[in-house]
Residue, then its C-alpha position, 0 to 999 in steps of 0.5 A: x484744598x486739602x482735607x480738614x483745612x477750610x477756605x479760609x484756612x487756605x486763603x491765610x496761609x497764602x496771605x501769609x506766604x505772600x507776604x514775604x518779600x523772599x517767598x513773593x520773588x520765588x513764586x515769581x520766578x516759579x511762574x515765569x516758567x513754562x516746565x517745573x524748575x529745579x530746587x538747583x536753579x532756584x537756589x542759584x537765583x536766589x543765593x540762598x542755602x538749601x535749608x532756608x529754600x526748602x523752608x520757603x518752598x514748604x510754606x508755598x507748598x502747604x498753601x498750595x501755591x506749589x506742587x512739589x515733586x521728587x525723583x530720587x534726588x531730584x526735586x522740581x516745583x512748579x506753579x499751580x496757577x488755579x490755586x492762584x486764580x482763585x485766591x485772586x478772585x477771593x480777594x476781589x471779591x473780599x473787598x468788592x472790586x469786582 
């Protein structure tokens, strides 16, 4: 969580971010994983152009689902599987499944 953004705050930005089908499929490749990968292969994946990716990869990184690094050029992104975790434990708990 960053500074001046509650719990809740977060929680919706990844409901949000989830909730789109595109964002949801990138995320998925993401975690599958075991190194961060490269904005390159993902937009090869995903056949999109590099202004729609960078949009999605910023709503991911702005709820935390993502860390985003730079290396000159060369961006990588990488799950932050806590981040995940936690959400899923919030919405357990949210609706009482647990």
């Amino acid at each position: 969580m960053t500074n001046g953004q509650s719990s809740r705050d977060i929680f919706s930005l990844i409901a949000q971010a989830l909730a789109d089908p595109r964002r949801y499929e990138i995320l998925k490749q993401i975690a599958r994983q075991c190194a961060p990968l490269s904005f390159s292969a993902l937009r090869k994946e995903h056949d999109i152009g590099a202004p729609t990716m960078s949009y999605h990869l910023k709503l991911l990184a702005e709820a935390n689902l993502i860390e985003v690094k730079r290396q000159g050029t060369r961006i990588t992104v990488a799950l932050r599987p806590e981040i995940v975790e936690r959400y899923l434990r919030d919405v357990e708990h949210q609706l009482r499944l647990g």
